[in-house]
N, CA, C and O atoms as CSV, one atom per row, in Angstrom:
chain,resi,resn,atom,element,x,y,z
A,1,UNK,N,N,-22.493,31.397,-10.835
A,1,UNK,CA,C,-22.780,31.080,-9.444
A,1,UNK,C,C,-22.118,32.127,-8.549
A,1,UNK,O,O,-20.911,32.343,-8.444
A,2,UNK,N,N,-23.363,32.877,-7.779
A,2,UNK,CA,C,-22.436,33.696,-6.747
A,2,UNK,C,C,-21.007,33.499,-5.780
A,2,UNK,O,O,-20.505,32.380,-5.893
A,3,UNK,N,N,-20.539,34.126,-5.166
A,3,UNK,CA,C,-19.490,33.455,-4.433
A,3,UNK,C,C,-19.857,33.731,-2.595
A,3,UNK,O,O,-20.419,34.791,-2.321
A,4,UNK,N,N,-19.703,33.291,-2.070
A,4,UNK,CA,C,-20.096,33.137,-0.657
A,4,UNK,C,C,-19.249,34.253,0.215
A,4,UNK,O,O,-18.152,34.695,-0.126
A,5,UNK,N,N,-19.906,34.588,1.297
A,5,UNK,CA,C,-18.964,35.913,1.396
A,5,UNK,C,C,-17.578,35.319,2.539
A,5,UNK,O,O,-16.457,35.795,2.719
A,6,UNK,N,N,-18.125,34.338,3.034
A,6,UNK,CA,C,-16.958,33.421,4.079
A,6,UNK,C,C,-15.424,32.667,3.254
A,6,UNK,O,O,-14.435,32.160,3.783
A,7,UNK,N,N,-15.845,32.912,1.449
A,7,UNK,CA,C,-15.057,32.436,0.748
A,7,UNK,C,C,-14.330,33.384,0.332
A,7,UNK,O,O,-13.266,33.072,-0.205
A,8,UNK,N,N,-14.661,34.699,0.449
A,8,UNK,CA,C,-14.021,35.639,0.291
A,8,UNK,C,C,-13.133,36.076,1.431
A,8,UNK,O,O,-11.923,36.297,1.375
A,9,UNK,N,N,-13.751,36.143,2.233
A,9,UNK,CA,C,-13.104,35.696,3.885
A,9,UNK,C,C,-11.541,35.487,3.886
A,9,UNK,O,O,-10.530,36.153,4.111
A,10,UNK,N,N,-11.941,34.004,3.455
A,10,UNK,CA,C,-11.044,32.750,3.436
A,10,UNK,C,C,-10.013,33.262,2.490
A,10,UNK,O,O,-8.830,33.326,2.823
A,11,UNK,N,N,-10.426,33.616,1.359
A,11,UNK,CA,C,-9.215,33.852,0.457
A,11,UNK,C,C,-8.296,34.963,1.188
A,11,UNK,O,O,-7.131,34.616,1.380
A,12,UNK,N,N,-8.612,36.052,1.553
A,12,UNK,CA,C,-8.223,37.335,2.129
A,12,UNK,C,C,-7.290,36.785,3.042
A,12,UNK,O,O,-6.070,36.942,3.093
A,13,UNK,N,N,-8.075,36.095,3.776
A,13,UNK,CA,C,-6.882,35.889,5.007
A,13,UNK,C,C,-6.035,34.611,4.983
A,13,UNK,O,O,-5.163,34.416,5.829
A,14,UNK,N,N,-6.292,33.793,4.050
A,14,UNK,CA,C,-4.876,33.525,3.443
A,14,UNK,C,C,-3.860,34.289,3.295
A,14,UNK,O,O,-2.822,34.318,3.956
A,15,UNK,N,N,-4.127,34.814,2.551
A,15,UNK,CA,C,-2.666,35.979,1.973
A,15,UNK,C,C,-2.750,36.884,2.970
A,15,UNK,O,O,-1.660,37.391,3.237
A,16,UNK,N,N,-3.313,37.119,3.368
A,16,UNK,CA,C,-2.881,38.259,4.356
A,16,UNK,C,C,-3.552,38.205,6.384
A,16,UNK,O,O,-4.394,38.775,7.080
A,17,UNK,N,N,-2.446,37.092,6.531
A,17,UNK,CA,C,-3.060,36.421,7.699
A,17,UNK,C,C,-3.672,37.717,8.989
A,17,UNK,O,O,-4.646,37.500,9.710
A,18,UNK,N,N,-3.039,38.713,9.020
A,18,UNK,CA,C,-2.648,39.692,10.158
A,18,UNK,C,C,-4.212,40.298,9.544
A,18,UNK,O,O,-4.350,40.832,10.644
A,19,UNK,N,N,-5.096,40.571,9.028
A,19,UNK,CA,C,-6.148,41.255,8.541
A,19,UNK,C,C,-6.759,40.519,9.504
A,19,UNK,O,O,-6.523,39.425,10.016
A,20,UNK,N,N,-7.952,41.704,9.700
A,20,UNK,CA,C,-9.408,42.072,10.189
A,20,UNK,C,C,-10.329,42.147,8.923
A,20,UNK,O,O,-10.270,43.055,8.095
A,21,UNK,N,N,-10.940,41.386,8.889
A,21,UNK,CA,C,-11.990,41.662,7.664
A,21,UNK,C,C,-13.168,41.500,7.687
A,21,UNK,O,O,-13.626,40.428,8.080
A,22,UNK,N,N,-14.160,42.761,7.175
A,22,UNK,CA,C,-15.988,42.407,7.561
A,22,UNK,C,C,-15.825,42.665,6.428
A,22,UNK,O,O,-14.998,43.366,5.844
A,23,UNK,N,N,-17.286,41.617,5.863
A,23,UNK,CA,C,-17.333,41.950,4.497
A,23,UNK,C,C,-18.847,41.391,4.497
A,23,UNK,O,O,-19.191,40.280,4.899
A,24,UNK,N,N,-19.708,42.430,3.941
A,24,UNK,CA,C,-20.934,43.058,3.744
A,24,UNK,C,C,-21.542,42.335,2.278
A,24,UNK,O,O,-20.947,42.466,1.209
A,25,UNK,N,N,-22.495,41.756,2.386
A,25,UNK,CA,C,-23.303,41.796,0.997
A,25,UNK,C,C,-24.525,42.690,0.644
A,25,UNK,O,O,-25.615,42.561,1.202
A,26,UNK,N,N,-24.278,43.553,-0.272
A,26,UNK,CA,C,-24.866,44.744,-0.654
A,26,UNK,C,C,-26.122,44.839,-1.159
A,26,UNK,O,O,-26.967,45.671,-0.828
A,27,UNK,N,N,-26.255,43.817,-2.115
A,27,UNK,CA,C,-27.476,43.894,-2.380
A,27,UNK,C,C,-28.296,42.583,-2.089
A,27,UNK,O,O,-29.480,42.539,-2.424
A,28,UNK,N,N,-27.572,41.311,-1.355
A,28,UNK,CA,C,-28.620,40.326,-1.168
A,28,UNK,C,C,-28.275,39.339,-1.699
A,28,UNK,O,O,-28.411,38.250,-1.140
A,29,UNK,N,N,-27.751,39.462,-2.891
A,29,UNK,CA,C,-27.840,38.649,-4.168
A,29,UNK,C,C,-26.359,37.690,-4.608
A,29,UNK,O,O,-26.182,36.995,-5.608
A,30,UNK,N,N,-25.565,37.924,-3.622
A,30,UNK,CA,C,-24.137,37.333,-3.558
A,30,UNK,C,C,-23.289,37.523,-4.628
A,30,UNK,O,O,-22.348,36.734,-4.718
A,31,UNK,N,N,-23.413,38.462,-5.532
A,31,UNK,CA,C,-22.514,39.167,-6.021
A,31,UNK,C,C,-21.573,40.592,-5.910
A,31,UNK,O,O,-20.471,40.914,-6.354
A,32,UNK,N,N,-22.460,41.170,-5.196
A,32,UNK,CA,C,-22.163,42.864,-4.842
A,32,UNK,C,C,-21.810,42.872,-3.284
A,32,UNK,O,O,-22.822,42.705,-2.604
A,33,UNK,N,N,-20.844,42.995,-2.675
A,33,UNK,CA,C,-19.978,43.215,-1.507
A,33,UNK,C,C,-18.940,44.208,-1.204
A,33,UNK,O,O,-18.220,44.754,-2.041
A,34,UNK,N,N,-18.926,44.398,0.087
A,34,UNK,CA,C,-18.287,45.441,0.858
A,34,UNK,C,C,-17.175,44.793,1.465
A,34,UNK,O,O,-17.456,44.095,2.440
A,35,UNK,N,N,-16.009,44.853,1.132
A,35,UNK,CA,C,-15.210,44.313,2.256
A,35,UNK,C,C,-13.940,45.831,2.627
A,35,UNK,O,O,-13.229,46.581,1.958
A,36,UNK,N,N,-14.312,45.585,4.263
A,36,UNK,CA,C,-13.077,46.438,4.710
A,36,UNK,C,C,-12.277,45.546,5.431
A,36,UNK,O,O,-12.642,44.684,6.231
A,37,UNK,N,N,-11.085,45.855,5.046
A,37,UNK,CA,C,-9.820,45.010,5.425
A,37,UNK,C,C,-9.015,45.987,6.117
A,37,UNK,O,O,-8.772,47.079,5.605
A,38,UNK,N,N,-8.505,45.580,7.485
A,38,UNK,CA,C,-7.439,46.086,8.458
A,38,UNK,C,C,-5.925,45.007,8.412
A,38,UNK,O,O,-5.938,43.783,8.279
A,39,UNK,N,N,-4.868,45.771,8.543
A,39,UNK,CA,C,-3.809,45.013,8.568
A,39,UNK,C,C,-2.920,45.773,9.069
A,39,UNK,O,O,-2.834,47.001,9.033
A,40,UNK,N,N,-2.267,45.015,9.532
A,40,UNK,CA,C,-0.337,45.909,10.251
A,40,UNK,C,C,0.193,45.798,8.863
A,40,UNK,O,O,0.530,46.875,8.371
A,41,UNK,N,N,0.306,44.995,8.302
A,41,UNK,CA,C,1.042,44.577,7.447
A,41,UNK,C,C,0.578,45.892,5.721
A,41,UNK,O,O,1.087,46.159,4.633
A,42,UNK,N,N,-0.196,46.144,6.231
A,42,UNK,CA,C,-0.439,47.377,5.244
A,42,UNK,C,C,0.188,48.476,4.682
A,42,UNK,O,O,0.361,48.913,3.544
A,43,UNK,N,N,0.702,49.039,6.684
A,43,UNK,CA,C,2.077,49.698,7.323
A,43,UNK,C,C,2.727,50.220,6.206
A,43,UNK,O,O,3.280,49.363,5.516
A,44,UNK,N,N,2.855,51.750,5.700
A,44,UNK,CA,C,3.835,52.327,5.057
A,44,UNK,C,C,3.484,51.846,3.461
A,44,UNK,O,O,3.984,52.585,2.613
A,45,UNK,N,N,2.897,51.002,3.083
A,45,UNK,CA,C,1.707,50.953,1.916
A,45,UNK,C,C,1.044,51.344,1.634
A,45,UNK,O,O,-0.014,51.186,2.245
A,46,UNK,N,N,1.096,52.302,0.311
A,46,UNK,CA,C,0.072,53.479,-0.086
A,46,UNK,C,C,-1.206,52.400,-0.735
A,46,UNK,O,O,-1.217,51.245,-1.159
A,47,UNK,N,N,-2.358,53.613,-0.521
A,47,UNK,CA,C,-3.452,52.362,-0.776
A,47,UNK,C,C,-3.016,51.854,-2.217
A,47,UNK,O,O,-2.665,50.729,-2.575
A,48,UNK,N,N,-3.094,52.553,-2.639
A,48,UNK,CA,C,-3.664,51.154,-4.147
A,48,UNK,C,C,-2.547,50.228,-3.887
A,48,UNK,O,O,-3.066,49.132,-4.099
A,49,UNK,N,N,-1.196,49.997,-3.520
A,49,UNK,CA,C,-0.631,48.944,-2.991
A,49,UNK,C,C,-1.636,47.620,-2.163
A,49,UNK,O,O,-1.727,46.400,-2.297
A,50,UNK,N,N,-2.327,48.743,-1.210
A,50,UNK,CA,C,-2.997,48.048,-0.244
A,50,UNK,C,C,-4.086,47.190,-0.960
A,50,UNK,O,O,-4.099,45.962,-0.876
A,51,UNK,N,N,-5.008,47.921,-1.674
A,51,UNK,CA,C,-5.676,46.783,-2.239
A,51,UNK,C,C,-5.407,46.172,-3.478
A,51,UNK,O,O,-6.030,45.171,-3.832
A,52,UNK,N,N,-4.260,46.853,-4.375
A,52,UNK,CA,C,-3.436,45.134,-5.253
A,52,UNK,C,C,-3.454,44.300,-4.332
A,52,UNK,O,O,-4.105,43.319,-4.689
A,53,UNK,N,N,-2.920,44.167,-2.957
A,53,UNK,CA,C,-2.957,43.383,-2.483
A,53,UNK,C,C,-4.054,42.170,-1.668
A,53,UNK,O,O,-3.846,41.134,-1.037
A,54,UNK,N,N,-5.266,42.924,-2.067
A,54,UNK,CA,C,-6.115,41.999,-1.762
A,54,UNK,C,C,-6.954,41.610,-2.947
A,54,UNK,O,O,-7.842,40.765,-2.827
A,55,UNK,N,N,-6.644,42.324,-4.314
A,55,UNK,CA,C,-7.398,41.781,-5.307
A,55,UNK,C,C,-6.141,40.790,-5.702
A,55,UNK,O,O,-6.442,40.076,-6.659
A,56,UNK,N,N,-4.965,40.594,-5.261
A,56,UNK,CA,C,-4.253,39.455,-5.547
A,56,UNK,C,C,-5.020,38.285,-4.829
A,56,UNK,O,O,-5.677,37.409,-5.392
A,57,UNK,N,N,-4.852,38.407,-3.731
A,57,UNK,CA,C,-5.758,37.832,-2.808
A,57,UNK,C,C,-6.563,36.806,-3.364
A,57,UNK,O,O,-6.602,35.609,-3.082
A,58,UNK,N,N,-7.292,37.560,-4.318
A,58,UNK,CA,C,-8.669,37.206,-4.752
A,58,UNK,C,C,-8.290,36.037,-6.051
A,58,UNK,O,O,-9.028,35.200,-6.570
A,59,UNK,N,N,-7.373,36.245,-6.220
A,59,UNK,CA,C,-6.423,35.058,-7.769
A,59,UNK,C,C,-7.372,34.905,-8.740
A,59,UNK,O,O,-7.910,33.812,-8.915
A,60,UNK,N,N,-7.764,36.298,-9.681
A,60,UNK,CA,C,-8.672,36.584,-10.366
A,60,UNK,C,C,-10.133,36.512,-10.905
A,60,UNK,O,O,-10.650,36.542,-12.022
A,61,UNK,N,N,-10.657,36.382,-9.367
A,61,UNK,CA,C,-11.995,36.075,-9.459
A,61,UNK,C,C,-12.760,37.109,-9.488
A,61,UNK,O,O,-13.970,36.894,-9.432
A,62,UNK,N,N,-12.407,38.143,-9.557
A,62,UNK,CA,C,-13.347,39.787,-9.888
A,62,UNK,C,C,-13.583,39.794,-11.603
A,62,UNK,O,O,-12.866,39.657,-12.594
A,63,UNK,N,N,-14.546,39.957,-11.415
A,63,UNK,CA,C,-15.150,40.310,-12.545
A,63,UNK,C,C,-15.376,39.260,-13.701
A,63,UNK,O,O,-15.557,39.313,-14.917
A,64,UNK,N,N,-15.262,38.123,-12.582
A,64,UNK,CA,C,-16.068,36.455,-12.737
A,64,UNK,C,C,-17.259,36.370,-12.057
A,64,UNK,O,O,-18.393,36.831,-12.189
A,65,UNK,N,N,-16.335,35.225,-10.838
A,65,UNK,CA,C,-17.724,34.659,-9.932
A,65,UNK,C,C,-17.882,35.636,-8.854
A,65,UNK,O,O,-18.763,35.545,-7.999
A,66,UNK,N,N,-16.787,36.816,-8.925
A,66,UNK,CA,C,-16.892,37.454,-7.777
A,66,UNK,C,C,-17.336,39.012,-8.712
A,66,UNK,O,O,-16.450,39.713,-9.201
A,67,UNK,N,N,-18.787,39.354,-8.831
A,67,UNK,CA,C,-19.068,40.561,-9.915
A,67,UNK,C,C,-18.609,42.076,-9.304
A,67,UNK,O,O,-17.786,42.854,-9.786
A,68,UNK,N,N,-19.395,42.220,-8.125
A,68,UNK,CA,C,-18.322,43.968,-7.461
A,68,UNK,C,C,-18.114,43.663,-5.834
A,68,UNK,O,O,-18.683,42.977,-4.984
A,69,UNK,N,N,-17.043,44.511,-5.887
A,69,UNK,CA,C,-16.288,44.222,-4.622
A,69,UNK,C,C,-16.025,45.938,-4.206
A,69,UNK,O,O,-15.098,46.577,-4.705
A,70,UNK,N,N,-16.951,46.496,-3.270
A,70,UNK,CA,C,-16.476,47.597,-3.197
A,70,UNK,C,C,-15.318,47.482,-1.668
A,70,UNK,O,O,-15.586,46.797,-0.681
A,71,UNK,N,N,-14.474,48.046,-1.775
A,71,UNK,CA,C,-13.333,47.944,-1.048
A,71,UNK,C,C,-12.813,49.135,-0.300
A,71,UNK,O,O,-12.900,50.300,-0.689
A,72,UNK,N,N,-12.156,48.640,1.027
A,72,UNK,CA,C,-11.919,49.755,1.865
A,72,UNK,C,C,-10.750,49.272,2.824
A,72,UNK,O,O,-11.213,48.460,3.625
A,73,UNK,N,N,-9.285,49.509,3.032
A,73,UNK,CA,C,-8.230,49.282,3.104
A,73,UNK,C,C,-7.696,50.258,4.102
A,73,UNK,O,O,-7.676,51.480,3.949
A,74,UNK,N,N,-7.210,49.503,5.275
A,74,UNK,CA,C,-6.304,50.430,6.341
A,74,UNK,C,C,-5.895,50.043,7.348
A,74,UNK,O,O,-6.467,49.020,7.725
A,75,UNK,N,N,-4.841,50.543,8.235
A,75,UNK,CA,C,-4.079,49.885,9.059
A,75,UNK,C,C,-4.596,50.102,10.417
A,75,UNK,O,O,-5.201,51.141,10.683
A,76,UNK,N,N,-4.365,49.053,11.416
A,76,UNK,CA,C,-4.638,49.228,13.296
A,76,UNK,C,C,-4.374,50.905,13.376
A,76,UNK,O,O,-3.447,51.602,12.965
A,77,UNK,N,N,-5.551,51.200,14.054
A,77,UNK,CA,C,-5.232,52.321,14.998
A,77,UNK,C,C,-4.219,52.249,16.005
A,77,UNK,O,O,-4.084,51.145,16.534
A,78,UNK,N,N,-3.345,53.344,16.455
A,78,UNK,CA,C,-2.464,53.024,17.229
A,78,UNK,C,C,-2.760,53.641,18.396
A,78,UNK,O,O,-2.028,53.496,19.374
């Protein structure tokens, strides 16, 4: 069963309340999504920090109900 993209949402900004997040479905089909995530809290976090931290987020639903997640990670413009 696909996963909904508002559930992905939801999980994200749980853990990481201070995020901005759009998140895109790619092909239609509710498996394949785009999410770009903004955060302060990113701050001085090299990416792949940045998105461990949102495939934690996710509490191992990649490469389950959640099949690709293409991802894009970065902090407020100042």
């Amino acid at each position: 069963m696909p996963m909904a993209a508002n559930d992905i949402e939801t999980l994200i900004r749980t853990a990481i309340p201070d995020a901005q997040i759009t998140i895109t479905d790619l092909a239609g089909d509710g498996d394949h999504y785009a999410a770009h995530v903004v955060a302060e809290s990113f701050r001085g976090l090299p990416r792949v920090r940045q998105h461990q931290a949102v495939y934690a987020a996710l509490g191992g639903r990649m490469g389950g109900v959640l099949h690709a997640l293409q991802l894009t990670t970065a902090v407020p413009k100042e």
